[in-house]
PyMOL Python script that loads the backbone (N, CA, C, O; Angstrom):
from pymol import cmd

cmd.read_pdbstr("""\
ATOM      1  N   UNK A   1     -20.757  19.464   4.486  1.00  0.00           N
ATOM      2  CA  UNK A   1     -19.550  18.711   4.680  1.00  0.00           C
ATOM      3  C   UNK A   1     -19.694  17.383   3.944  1.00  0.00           C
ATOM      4  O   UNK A   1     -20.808  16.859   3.929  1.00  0.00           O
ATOM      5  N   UNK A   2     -18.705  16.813   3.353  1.00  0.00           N
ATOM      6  CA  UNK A   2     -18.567  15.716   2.613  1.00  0.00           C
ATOM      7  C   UNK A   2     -17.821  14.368   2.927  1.00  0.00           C
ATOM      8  O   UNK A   2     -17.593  14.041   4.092  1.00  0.00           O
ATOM      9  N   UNK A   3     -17.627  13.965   2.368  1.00  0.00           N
ATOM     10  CA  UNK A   3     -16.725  12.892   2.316  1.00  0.00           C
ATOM     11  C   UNK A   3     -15.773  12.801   1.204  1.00  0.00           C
ATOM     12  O   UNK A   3     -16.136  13.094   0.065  1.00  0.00           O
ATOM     13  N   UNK A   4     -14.018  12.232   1.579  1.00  0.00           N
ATOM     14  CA  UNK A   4     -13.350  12.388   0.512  1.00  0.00           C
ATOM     15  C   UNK A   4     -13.269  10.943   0.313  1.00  0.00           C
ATOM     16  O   UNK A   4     -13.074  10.191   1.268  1.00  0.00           O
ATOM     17  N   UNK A   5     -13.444  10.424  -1.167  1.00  0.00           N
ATOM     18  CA  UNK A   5     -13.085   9.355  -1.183  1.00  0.00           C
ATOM     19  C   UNK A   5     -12.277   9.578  -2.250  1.00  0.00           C
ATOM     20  O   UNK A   5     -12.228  10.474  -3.093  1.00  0.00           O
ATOM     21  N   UNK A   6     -11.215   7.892  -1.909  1.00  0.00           N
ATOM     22  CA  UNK A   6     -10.132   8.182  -3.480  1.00  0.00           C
ATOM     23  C   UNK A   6     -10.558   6.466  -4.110  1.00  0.00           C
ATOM     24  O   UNK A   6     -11.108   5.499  -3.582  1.00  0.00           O
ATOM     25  N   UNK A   7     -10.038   6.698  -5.341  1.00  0.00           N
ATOM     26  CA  UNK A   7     -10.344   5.695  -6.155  1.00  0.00           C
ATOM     27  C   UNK A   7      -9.193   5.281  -6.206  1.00  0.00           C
ATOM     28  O   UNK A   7      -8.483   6.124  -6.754  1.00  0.00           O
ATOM     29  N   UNK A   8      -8.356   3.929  -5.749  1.00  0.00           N
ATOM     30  CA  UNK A   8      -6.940   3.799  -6.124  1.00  0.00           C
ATOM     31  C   UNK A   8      -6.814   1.916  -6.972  1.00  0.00           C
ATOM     32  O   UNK A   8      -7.295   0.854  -6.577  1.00  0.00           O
ATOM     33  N   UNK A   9      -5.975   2.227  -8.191  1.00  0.00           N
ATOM     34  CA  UNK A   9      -5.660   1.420  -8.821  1.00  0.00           C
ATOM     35  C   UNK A   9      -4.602   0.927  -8.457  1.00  0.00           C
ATOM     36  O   UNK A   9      -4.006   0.482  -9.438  1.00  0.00           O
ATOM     37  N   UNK A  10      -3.928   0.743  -7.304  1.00  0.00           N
ATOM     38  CA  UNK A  10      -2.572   0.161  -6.746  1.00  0.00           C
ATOM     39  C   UNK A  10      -3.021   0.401  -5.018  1.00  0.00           C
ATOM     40  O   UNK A  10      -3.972   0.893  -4.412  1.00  0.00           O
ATOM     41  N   UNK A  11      -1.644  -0.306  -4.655  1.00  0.00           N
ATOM     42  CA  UNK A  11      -1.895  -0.328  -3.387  1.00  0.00           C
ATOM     43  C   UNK A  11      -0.373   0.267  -3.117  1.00  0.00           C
ATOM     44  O   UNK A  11       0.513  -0.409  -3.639  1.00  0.00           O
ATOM     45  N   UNK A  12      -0.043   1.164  -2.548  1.00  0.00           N
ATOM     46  CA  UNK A  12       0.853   2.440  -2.689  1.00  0.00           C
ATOM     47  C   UNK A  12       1.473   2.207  -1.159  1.00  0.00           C
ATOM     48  O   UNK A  12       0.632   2.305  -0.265  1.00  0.00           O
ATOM     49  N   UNK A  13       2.660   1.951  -0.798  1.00  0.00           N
ATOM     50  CA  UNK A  13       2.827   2.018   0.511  1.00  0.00           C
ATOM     51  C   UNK A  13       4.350   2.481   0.791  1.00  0.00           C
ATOM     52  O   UNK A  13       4.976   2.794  -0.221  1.00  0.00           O
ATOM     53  N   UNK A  14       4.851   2.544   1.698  1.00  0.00           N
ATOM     54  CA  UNK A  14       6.049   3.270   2.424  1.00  0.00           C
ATOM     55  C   UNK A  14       6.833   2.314   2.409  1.00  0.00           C
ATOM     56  O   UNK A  14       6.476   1.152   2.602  1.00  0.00           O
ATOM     57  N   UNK A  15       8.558   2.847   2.069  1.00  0.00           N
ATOM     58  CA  UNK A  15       9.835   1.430   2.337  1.00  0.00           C
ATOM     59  C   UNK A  15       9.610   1.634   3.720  1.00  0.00           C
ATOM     60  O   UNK A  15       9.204   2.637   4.306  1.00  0.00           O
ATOM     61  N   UNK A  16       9.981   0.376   4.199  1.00  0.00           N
ATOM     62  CA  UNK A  16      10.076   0.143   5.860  1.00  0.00           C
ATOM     63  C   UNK A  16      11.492   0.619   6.664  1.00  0.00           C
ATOM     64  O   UNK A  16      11.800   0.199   7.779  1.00  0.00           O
ATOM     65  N   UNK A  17      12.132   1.393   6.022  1.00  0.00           N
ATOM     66  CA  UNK A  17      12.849   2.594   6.383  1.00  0.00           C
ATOM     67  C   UNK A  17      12.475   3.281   7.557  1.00  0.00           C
ATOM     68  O   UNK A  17      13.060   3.483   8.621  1.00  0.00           O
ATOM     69  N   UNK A  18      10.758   3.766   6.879  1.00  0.00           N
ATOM     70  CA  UNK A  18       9.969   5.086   7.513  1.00  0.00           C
ATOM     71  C   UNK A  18       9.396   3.988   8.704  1.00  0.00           C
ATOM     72  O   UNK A  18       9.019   4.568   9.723  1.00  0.00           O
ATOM     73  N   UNK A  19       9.340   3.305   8.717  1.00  0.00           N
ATOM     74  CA  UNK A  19       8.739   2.866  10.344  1.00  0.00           C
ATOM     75  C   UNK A  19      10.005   3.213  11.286  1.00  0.00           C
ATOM     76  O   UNK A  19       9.864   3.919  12.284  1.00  0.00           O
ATOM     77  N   UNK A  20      11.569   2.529  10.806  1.00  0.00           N
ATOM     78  CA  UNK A  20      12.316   2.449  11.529  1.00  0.00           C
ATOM     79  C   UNK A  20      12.547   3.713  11.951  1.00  0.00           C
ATOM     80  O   UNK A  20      13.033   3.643  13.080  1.00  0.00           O
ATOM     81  N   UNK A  21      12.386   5.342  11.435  1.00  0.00           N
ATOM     82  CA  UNK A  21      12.800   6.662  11.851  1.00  0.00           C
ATOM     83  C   UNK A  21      11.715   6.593  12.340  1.00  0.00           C
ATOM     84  O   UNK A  21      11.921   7.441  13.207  1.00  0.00           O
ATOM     85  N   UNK A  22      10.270   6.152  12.589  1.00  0.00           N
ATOM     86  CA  UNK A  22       9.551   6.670  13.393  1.00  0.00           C
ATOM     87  C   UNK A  22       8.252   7.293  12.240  1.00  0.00           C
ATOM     88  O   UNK A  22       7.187   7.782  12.617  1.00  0.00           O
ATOM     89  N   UNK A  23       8.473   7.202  11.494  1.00  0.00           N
ATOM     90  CA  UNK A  23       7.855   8.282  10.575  1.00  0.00           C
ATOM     91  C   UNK A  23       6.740   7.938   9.920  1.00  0.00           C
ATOM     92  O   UNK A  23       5.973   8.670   9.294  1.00  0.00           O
ATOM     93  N   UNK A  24       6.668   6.212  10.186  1.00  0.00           N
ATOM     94  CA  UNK A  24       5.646   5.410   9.848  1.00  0.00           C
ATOM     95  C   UNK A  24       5.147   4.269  10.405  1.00  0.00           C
ATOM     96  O   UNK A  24       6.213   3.794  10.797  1.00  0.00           O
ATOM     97  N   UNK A  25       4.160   3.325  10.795  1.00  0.00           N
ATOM     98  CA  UNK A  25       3.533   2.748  11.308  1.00  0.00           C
ATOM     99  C   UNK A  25       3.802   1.601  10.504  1.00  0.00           C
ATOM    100  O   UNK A  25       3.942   1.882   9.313  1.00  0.00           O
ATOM    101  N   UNK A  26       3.926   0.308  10.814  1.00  0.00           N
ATOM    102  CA  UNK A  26       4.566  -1.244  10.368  1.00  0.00           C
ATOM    103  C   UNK A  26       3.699  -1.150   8.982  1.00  0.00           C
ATOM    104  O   UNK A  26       4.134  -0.926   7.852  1.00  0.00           O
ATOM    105  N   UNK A  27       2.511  -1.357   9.344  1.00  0.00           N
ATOM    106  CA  UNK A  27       1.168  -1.423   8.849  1.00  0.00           C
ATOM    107  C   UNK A  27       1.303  -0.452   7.548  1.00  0.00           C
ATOM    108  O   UNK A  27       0.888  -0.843   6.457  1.00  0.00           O
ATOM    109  N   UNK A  28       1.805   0.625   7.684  1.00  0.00           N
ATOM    110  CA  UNK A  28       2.039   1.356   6.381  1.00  0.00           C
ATOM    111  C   UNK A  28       3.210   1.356   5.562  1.00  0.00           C
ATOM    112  O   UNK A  28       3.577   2.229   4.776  1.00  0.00           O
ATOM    113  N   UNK A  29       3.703   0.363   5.821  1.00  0.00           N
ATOM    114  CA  UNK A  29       5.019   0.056   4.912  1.00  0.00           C
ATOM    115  C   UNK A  29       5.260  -0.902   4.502  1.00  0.00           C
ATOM    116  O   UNK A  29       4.814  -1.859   5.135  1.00  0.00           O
ATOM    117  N   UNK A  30       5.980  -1.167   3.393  1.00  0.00           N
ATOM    118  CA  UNK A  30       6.151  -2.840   2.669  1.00  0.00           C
ATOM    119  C   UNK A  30       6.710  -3.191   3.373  1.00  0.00           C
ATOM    120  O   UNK A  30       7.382  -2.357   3.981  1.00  0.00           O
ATOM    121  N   UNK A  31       6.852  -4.978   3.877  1.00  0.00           N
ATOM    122  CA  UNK A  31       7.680  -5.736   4.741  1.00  0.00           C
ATOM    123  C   UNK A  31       8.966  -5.825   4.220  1.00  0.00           C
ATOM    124  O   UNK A  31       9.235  -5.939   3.024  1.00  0.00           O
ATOM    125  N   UNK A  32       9.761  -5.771   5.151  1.00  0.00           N
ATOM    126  CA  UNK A  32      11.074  -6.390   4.237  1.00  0.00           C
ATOM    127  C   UNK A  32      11.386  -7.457   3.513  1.00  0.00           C
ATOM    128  O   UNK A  32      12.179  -7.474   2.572  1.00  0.00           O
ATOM    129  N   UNK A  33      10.672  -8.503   4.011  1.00  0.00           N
ATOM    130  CA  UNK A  33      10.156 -10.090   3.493  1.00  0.00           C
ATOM    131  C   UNK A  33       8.792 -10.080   2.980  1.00  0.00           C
ATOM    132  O   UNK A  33       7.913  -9.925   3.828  1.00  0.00           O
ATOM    133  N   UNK A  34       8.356 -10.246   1.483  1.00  0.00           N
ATOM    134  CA  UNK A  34       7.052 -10.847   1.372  1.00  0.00           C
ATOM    135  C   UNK A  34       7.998 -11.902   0.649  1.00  0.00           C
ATOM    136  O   UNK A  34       9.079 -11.987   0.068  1.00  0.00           O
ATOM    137  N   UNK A  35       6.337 -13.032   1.263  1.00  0.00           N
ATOM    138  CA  UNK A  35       6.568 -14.297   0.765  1.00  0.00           C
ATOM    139  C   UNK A  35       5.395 -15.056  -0.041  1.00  0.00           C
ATOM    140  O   UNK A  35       4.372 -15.052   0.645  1.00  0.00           O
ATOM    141  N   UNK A  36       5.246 -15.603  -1.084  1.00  0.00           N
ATOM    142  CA  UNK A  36       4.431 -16.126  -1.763  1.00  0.00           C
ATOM    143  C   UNK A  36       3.600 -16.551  -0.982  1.00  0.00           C
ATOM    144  O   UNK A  36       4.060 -17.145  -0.006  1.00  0.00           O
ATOM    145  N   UNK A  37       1.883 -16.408  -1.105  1.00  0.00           N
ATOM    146  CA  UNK A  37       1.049 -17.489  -0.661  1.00  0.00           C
ATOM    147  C   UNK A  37       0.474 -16.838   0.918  1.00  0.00           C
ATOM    148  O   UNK A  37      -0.695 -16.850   1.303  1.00  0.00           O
ATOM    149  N   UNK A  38       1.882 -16.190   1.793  1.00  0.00           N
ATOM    150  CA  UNK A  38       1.250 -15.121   2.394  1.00  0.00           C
ATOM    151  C   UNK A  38       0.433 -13.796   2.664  1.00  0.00           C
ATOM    152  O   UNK A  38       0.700 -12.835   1.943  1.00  0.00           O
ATOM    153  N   UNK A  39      -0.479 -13.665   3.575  1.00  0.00           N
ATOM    154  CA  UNK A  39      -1.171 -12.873   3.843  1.00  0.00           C
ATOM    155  C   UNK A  39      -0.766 -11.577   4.670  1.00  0.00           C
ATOM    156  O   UNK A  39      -0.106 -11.884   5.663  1.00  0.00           O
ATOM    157  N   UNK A  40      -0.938 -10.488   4.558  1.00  0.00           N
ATOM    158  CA  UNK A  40      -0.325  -9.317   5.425  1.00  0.00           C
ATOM    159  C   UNK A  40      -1.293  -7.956   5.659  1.00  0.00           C
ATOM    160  O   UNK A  40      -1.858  -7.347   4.751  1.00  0.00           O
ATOM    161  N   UNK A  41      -1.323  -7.779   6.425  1.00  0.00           N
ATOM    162  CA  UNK A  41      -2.253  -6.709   6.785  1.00  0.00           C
ATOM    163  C   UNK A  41      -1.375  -5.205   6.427  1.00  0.00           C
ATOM    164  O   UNK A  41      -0.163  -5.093   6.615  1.00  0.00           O
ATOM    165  N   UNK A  42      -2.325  -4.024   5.840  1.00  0.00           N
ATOM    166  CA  UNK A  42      -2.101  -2.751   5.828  1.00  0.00           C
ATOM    167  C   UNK A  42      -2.668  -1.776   5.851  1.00  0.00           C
ATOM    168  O   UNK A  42      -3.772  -1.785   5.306  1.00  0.00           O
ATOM    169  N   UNK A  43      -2.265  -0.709   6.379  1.00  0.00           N
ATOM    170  CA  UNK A  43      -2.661   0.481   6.940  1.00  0.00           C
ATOM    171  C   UNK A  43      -3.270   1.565   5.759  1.00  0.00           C
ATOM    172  O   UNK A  43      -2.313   1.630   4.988  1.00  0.00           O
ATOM    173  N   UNK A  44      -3.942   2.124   5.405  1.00  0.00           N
ATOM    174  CA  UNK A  44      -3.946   3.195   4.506  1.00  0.00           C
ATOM    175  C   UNK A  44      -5.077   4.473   5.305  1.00  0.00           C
ATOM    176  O   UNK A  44      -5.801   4.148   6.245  1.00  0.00           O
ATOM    177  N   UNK A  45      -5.065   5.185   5.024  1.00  0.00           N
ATOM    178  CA  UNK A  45      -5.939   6.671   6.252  1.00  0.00           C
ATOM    179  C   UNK A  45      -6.984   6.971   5.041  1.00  0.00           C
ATOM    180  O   UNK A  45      -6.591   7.092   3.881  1.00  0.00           O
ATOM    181  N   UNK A  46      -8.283   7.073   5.399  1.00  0.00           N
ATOM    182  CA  UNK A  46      -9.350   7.762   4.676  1.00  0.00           C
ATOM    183  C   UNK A  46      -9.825   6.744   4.432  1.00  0.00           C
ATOM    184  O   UNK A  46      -9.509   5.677   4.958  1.00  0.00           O
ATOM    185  N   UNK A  47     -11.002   6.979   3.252  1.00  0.00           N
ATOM    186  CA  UNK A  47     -11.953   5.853   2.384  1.00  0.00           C
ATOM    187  C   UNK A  47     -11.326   5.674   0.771  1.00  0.00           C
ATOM    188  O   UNK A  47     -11.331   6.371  -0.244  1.00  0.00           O
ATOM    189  N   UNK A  48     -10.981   4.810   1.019  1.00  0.00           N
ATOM    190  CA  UNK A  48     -10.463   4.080  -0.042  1.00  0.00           C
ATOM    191  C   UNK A  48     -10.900   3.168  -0.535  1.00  0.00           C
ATOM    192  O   UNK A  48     -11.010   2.089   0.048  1.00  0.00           O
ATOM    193  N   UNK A  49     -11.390   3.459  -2.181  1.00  0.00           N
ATOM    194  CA  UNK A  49     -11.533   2.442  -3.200  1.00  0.00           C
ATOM    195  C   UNK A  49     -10.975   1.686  -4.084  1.00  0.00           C
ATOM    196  O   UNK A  49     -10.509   2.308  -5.039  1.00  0.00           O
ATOM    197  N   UNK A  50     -10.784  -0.125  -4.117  1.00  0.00           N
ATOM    198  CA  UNK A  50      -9.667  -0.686  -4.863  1.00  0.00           C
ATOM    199  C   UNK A  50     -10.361  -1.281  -5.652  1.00  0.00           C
ATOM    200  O   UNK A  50     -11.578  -1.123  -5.558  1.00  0.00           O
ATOM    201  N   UNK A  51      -9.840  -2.129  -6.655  1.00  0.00           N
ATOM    202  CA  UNK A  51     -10.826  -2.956  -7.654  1.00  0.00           C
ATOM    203  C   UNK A  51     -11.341  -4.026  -6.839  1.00  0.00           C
ATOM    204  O   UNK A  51     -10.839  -4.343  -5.761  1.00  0.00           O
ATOM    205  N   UNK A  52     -12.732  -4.795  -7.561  1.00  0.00           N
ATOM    206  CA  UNK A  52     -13.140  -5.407  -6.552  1.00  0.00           C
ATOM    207  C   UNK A  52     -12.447  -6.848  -6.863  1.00  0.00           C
ATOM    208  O   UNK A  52     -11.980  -7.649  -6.052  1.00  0.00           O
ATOM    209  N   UNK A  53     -12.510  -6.923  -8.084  1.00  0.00           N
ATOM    210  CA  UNK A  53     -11.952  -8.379  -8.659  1.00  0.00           C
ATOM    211  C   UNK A  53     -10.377  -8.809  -9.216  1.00  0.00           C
ATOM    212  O   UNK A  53     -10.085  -7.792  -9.846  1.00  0.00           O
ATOM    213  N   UNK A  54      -9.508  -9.494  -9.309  1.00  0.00           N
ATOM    214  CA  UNK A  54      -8.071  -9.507  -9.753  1.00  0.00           C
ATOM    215  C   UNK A  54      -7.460  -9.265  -8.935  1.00  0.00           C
ATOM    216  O   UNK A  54      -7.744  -9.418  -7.747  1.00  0.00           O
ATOM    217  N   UNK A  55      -5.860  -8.558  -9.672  1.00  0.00           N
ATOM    218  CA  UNK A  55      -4.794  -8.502  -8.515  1.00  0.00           C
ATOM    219  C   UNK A  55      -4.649  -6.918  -9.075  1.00  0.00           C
ATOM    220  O   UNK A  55      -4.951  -6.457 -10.176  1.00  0.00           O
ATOM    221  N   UNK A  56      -3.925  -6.104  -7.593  1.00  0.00           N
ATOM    222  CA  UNK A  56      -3.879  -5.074  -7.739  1.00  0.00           C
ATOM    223  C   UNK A  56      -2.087  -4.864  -7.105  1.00  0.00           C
ATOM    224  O   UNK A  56      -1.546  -5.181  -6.045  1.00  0.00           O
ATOM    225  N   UNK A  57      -1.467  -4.001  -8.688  1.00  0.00           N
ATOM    226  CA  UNK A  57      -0.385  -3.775  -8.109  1.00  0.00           C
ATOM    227  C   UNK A  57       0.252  -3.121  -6.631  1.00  0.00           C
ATOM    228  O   UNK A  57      -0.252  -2.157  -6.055  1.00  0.00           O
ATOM    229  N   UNK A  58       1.514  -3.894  -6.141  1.00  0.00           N
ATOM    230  CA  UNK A  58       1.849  -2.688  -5.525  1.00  0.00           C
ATOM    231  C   UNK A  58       3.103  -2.398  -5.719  1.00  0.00           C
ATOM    232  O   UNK A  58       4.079  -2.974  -6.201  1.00  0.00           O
ATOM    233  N   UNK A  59       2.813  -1.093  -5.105  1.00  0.00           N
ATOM    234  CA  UNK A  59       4.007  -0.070  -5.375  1.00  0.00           C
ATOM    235  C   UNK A  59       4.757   0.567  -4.291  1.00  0.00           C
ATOM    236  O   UNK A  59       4.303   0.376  -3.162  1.00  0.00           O
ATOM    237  N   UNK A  60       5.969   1.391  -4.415  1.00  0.00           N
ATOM    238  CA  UNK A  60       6.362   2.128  -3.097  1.00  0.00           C
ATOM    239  C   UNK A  60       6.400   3.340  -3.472  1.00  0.00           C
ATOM    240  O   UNK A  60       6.894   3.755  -4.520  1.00  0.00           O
ATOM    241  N   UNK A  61       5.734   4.133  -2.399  1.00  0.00           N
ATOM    242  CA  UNK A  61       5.860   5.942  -2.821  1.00  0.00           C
ATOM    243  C   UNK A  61       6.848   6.536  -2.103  1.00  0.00           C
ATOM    244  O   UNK A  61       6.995   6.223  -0.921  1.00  0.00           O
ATOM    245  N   UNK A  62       7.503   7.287  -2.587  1.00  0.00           N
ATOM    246  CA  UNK A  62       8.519   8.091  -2.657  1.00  0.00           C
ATOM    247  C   UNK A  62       8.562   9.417  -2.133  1.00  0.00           C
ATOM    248  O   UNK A  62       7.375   9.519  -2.443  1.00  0.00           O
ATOM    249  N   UNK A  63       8.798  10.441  -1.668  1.00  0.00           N
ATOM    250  CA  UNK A  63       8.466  11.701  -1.600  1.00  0.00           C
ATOM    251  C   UNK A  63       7.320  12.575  -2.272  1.00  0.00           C
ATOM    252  O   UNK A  63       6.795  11.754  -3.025  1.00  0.00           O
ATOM    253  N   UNK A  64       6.849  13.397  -2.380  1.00  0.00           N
ATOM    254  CA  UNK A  64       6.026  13.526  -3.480  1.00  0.00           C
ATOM    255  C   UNK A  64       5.196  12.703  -3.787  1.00  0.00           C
ATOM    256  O   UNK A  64       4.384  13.447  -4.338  1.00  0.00           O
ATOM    257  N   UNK A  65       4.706  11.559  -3.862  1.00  0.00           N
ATOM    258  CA  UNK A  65       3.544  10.896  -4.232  1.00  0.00           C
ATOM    259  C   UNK A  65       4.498  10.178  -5.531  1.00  0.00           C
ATOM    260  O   UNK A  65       3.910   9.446  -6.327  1.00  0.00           O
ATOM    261  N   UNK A  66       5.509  10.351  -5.639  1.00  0.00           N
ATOM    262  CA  UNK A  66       6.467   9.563  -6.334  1.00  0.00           C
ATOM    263  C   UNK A  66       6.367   8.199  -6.124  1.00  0.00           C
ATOM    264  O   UNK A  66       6.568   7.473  -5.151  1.00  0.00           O
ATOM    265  N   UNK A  67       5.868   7.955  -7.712  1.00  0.00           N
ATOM    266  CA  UNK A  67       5.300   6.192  -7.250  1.00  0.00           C
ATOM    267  C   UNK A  67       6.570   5.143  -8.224  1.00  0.00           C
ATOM    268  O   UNK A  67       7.203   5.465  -9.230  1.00  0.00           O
ATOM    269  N   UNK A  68       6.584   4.122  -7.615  1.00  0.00           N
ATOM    270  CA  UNK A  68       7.800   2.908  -8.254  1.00  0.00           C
ATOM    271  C   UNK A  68       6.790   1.874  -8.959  1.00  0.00           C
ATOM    272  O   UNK A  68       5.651   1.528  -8.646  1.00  0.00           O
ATOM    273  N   UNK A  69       7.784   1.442 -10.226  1.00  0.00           N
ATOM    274  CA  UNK A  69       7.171   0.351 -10.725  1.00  0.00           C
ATOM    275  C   UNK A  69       6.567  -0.627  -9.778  1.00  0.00           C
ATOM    276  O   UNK A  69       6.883  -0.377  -8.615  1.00  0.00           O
ATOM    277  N   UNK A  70       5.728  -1.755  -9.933  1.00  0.00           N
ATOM    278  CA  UNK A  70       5.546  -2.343  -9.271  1.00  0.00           C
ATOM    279  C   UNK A  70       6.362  -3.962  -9.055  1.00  0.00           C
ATOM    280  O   UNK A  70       6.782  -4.817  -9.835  1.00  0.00           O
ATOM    281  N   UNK A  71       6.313  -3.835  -7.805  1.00  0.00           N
ATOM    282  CA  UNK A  71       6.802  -4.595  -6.907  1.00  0.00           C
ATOM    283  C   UNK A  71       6.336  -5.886  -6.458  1.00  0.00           C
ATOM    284  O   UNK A  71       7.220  -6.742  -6.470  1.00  0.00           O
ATOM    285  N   UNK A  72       5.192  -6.274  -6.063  1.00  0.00           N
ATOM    286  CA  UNK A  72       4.262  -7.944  -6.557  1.00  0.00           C
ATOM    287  C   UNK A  72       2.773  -6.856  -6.971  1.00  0.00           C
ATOM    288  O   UNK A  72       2.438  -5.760  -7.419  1.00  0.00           O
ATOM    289  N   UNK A  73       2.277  -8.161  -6.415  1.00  0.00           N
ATOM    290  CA  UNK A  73       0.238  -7.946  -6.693  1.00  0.00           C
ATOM    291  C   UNK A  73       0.467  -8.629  -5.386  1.00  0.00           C
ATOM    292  O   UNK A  73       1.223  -9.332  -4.715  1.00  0.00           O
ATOM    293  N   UNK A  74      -1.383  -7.564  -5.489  1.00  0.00           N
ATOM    294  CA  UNK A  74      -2.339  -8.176  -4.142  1.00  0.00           C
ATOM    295  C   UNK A  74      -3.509  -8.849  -4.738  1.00  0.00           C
ATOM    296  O   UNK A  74      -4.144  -8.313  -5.646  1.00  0.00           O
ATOM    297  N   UNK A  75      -3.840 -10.108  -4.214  1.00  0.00           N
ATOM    298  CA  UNK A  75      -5.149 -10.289  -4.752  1.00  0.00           C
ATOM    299  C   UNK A  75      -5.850 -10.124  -3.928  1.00  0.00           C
ATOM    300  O   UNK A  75      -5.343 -10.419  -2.846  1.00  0.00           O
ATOM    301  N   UNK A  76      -7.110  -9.680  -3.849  1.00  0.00           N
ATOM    302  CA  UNK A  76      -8.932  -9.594  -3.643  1.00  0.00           C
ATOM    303  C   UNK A  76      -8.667 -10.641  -2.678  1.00  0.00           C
ATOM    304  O   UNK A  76      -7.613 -11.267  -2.788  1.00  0.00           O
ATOM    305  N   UNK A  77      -9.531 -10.934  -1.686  1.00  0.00           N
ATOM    306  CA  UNK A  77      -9.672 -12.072  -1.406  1.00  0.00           C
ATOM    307  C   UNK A  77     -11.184 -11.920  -0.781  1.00  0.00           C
ATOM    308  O   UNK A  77     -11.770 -12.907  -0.337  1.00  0.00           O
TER     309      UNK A  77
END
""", "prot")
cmd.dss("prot")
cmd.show_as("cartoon", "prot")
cmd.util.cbc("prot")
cmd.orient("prot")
């Protein structure tokens, strides 16, 4: 038995739609408000690898793993 790990170059999350049907957890969805300079916590399931240094886009996924241009950066901290 193994371990799955993913390597991800973005930070990929749910419109906050899917919390409101139930279908998703706060934590796994973009806020309706981001604001410069703020900090926000998020949810992602498994072992996940991001870059260690810079900013890493994010994005919103779609059905399918259907991914959107991006939307701000996260930086490292």
């Amino acid at each position: 038995m193994g371990i799955k790990v993913e390597y991800n170059p973005d930070l990929a999350l749910r419109n906050i739609s899917e919390m409101r049907t139930g279908g998703r957890r706060k934590e796994e969805c973009i806020p309706e408000r981001l604001e410069t300079g703020e900090s926000y916590d998020f949810l992602k399931q498994g072992q996940r690898n991001y870059w260690i240094e810079g900013e890493i886009p994010l994005v919103e996924t779609k059905d399918s793993q259907q991914l959107s241009r991006p939307i701000s950066t996260a930086l490292q901290e």
